[in-house]
C-alpha positions, 0 to 999 in steps of 0.5 A, spaced: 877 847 221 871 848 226 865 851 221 860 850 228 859 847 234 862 839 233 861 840 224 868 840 221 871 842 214 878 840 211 879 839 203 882 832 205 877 830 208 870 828 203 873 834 199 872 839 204 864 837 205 862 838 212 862 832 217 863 831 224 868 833 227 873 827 228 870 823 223 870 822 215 862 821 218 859 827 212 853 832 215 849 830 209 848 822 211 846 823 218 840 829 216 838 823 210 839 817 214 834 821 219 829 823 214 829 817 211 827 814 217 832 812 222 831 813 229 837 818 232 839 811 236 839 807 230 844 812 226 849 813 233 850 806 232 849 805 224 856 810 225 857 810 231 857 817 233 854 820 240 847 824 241 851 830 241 854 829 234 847 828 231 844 833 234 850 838 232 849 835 225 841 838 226 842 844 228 847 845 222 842 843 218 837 847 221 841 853 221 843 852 213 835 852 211 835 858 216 839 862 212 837 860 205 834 865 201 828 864 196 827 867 191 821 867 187 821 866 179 814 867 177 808 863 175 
């Protein structure tokens, strides 16, 4: 099932975590292999993925922090 524009879930797939749809590819390794450094070029290679599919993989992250609530617990 499509949860975002090329982002998928399926509970034969990763255990139902979110990957690019298509791939057996988890969000969660293009977002840490972007912040761990890696050029969006590097990763397109490494997993062989296009510009589009990591840039679908950021804007789903950025759209899970934008939809994060904190809460404080007091200091």
């Amino acid at each position: 099932m499509e949860i975002a524009k090329h982002i998928s879930v399926d509970p034969a797939v990763h255990h139902g975590v979110p990957v690019i749809a298509g791939t057996r590819i988890p969000v969660s390794i293009v977002i840490g292999s972007l912040a761990g450094g890696m050029e969006k070029k590097e990763v397109m290679q490494e997993y062989e993925l296009t510009k589009i599919q990591v840039e679908a993989a950021l804007a789903y992250a950025a759209e899970l922090v934008k939809q994060t609530e904190v809460i404080a617990l007091g200091a």
